[in-house]
C-alpha positions in Angstrom: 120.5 100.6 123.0 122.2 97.2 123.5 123.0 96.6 127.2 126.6 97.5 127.8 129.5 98.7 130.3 128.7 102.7 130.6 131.5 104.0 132.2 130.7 107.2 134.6 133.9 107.6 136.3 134.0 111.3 137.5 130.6 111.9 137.9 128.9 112.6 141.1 125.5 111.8 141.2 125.3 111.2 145.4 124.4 107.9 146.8 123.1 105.6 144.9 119.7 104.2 144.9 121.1 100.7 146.2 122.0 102.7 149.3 118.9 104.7 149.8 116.2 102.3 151.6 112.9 103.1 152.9 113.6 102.5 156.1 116.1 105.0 155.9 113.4 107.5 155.1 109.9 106.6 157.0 108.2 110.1 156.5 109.3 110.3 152.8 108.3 113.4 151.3 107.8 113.5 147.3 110.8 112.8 145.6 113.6 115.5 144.9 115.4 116.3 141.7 118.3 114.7 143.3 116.5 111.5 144.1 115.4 111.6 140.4 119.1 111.1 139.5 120.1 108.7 141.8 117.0 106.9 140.2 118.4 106.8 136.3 122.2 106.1 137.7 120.7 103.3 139.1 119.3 102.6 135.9 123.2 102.9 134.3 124.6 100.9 136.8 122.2 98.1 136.8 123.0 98.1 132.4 118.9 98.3 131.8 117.3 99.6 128.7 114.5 101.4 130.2 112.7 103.1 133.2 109.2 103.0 134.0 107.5 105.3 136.6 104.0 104.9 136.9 101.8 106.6 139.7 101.1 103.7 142.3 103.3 101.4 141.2 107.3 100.8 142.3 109.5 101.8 139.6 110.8 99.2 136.9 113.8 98.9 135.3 114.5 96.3 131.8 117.1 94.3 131.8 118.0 91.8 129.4 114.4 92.5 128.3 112.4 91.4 131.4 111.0 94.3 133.8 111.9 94.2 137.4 111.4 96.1 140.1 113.8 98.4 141.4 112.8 100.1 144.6 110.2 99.5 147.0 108.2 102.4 147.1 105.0 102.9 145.2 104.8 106.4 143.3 102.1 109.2 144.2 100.9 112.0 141.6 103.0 114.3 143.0 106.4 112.4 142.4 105.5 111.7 138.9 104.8 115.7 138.4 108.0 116.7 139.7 109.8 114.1 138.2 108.8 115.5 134.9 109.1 119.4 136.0 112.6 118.4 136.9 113.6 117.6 133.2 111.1 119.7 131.0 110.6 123.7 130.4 107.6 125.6 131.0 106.7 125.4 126.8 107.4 121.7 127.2 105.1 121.4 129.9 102.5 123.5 128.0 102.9 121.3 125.2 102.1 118.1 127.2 98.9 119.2 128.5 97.7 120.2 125.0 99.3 117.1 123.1 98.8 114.8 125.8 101.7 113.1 125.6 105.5 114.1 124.7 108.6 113.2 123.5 112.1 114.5 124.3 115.9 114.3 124.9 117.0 114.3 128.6 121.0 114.6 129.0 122.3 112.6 131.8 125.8 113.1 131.5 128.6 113.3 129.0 128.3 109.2 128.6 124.9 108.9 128.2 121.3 110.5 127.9 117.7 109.3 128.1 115.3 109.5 125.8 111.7 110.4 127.9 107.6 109.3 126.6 105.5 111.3 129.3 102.6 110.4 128.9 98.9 109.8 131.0 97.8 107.1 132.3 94.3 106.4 133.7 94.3 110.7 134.5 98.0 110.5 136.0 101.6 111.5 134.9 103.3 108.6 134.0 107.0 108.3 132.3 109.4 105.9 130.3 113.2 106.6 130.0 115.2 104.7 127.5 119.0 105.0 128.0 121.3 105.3 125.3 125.0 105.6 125.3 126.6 108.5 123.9 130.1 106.3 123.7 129.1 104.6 120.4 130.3 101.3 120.4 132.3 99.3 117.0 130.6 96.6 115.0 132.7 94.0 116.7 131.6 95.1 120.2 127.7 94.9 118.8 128.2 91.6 117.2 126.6 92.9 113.9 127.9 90.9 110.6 130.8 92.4 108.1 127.9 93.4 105.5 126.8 96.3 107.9 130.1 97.4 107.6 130.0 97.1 103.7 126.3 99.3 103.9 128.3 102.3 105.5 130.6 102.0 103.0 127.9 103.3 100.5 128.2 106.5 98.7 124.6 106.5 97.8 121.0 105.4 98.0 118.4 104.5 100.9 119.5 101.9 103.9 116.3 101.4 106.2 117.0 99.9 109.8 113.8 98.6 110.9 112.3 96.5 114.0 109.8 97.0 116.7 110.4 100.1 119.4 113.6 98.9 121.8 115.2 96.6 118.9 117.9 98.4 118.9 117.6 100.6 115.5 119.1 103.6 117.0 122.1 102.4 118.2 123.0 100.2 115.3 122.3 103.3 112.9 124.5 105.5 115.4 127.8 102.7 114.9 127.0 103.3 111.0 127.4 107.0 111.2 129.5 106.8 113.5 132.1 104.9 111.4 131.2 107.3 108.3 132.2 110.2 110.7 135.2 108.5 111.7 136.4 107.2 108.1 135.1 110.0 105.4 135.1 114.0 105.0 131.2 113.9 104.7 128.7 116.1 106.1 126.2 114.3 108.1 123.0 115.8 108.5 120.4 114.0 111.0 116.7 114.8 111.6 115.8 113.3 115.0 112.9 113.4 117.3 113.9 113.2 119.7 118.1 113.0 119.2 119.6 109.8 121.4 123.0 110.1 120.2 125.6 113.0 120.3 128.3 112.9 118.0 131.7 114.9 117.9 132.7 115.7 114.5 136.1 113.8 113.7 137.4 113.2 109.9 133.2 114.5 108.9 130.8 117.2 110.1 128.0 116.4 111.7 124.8 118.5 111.9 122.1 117.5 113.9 118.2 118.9 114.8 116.0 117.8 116.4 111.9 117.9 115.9 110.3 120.4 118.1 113.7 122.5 118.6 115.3 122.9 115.8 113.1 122.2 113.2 108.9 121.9 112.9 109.0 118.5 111.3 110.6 115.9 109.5 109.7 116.3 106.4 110.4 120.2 106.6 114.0 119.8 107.8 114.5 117.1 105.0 113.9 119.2 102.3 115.7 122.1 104.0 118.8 119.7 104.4 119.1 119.5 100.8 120.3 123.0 100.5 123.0 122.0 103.3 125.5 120.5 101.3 125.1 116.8 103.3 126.4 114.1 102.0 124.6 111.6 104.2 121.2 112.2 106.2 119.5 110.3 109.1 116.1 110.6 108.9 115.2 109.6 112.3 111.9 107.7 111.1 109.4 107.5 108.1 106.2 108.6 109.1 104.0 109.7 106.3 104.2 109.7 102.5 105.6 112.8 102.4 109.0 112.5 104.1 108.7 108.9 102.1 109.0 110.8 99.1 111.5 113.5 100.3 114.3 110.4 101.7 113.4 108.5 98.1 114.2 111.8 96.2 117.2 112.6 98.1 118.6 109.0 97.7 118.1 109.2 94.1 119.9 112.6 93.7 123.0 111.3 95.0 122.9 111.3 98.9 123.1 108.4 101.6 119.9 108.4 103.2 119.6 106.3 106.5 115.9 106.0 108.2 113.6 103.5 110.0 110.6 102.0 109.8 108.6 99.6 112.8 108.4 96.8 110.7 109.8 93.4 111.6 111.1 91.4 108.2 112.6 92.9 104.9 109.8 92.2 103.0 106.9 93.9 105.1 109.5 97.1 104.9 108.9 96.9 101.6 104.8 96.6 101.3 104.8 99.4 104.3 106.5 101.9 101.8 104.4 101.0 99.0 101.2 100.9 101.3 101.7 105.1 101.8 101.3 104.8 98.1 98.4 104.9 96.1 98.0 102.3 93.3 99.1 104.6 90.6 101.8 105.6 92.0 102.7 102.3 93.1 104.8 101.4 89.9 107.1 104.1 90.0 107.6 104.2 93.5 108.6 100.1 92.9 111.1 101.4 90.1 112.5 104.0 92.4 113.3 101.8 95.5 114.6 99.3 92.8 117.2 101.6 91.7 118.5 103.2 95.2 117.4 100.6 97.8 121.2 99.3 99.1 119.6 97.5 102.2 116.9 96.8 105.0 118.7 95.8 108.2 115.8 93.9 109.8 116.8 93.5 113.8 115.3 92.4 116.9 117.2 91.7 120.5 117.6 88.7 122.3 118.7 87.6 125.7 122.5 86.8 124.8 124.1 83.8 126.9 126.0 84.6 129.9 124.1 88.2 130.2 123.1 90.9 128.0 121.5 91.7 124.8 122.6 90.7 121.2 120.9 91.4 117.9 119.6 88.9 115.5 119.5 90.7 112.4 117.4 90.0 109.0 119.6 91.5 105.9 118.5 92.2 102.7 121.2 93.7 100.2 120.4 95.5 97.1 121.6 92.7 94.7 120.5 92.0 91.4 117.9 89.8 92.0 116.6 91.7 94.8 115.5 94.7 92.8 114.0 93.0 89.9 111.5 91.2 92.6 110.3 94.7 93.6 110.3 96.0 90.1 108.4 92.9 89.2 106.0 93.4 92.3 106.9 89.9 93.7 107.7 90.7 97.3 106.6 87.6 98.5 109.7 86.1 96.7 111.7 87.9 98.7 112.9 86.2 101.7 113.5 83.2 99.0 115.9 85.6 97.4 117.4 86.8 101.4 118.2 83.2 101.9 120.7 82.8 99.0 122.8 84.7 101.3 124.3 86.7 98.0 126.2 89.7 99.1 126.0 88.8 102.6 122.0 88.7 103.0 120.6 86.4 105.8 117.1 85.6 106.9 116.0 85.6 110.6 116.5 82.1 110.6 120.1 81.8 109.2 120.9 84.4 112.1 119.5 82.6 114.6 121.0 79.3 114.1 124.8 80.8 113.1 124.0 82.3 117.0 123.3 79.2 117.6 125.9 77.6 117.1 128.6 80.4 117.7 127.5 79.8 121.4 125.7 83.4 121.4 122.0 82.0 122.5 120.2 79.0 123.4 117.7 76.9 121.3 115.0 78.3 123.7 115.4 81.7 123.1 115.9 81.2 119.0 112.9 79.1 119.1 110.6 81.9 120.9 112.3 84.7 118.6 111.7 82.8 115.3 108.8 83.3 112.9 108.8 79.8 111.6 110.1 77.2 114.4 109.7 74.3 112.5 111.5 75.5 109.9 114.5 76.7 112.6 114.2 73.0 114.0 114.8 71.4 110.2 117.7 73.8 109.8 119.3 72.5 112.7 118.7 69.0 111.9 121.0 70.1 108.3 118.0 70.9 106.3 117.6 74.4 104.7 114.4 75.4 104.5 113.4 77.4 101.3 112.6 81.1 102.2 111.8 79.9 106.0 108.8 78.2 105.1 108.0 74.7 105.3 110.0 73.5 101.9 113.0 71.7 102.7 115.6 72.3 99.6 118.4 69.7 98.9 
């Protein structure tokens, strides 16, 4: 989520962690579930991104992407395990022993919810909690550019959100639906594992499952959505050629299919679908994502000026040009084609500098967040440098 004002007037949590010192408890026993709460309000009030509790280490919280610590008190095996107990059923607990690791939805209140990874480290419990907001904030408030806005207004075809894990995907795909809720009698369908966001229906209807609870798998509840009458489906994330296939298909038949991939440019979205591909298969999987491919939104966040988090965001549009390169097989040409800036697209690059010099980040932070530095350095000398690379076109 981007780091914003969570407002949990109402909600009584007792004392807050900022209260609760260790002098104040000498012959601290393990931690209760209460303490476990004051622990993630601490986390909302202190606008972080994540928890980390790790046995023998103090807790951490991020904020504006940098871990700190949080409370002075190292954690035992035995806090970890109830912490976890606390928040998980006796088939979720089951299932973490067997899997080793597991992923799931923790409610916090009617503003906000975690998403938990327990998982073990070195032979102890150890968790991650990443906040999101259940109030979904506009575009304005997020700072992404009008085109997102245009994506949404889509009727049909594929829109991939990618970037690395804590870019923000999630809670730019949940303004997007959100909007399409809020503006259109659709029915939205999303396939989550585990689900972040909560949505009230408004003008649409939205349906949502979740992996593990409501549904075995992606790719099952994909296909199964088909026969739901949606109009638009999140897939939560493309993780094998299978659900690939399924979101291409269903995109091609005349549904809005929103998903995300861990990649961290346009073009490498691109080569990671074709790469679940084999080579004969390649050309008609090019043709396909030519025809229904309306945009990869490309993000990654960044220390914003004056505190908080702000996107930068890569954008390729489905123009013309665009889809004869991957018809053609010439995805390296495609951050050249990005940089025209048709239809709204923009590079890495582009974004940082207009951030630049809208005030939104410093040259220190675009330098350390671009791919190509030298070629950020050029552009803000007036240059405009072909495709990011070294080129310099007049």
């Amino acid at each position: 989520m981007y780091r914003d004002e969570i407002n949990l007037d109402g909600i009584n949590r007792g004392p807050k962690m900022s209260e609760l010192t260790i002098a104040e408890t000498p012959t601290r026993e393990a931690p209760t579930k209460v303490e476990l709460h004051d622990l993630l309000q601490k986390t909302v009030d202190e606008k972080a991104t994540d928890l980390h509790v790790r046995v023998g280490a103090c807790p951490k919280l991020r904020i504006d992407g940098e871990l700190i610590d949080c409370l002075d008190y190292k954690f035992t095996t035995e806090d970890t395990e109830q912490f976890l107990r606390a928040i998980i059923d006796d088939d979720q607990w089951d299932t973490f022993h067997t899997e080793r690791e597991l992923d799931f939805g923790y409610p916090f209140s009617r503003h906000c919810r975690f998403r938990v990874n327990a998982y073990w480290h070195l032979g102890t419990i150890a968790l991650a909690f990443r906040l999101n907001r259940s109030d979904i904030l506009d575009f304005d408030s997020l700072n992404l550019p009008p085109v997102i806005r245009d994506l949404a207004h889509q009727q049909r075809g594929l829109i991939l959100v990618t970037g690395i894990t804590g870019s923000g995907k999630s809670t730019t795909l949940a303004t997007m639906l959100d909007y399409i809720n809020k503006t259109r009698s659709d029915h939205i369908i999303t396939i989550e594992d585990p689900i972040e966001f909560v949505y009230d229906d408004a003008k649409g209807l939205i349906s949502q499952r979740e992996v593990g609870h409501d549904t075995k798998s992606f790719v099952r509840a994909l296909r199964a959505s088909l026969r739901e009458d949606p109009d638009v489906i999140l897939v939560g994330e493309m993780r094998d050629v299978e659900t690939i296939r399924t979101a291409i298909s269903a995109a091609e038949t005349g549904h809005l299919v929103f998903s995300t991939l861990h990649t961290v440019t346009a073009a490498t979205s691109i080569e990671r679908i074709l790469g679940f591909f084999n080579p004969t298969e390649q050309v008609t999987v090019r043709a396909l994502l030519a025809e229904n491919m309306k945009g990869v939104i490309s993000q990654r966040l960044l220390p914003k000026l004056g505190g908080g988090l702000i996107p930068a965001l890569e954008i390729m549009v489905g123009t013309i040009t665009v889809k004869n390169l991957i018809v053609e097989n010439k995805i390296a040409a495609l951050s050249q084609a990005i940089q025209n800036r048709e239809g709204g697209m923009q590079t890495f690059n582009q974004a940082l500098l207009d951030m630049i010099n809208a005030q939104f980040i410093d040259v220190k932070t675009a330098m350390s967040a671009s791919d190509n530095p030298a070629a950020l350095r050029r552009m803000m000398l007036g240059g405009q440098s072909g495709g990011d690379t070294t080129s310099i076109l007049s």
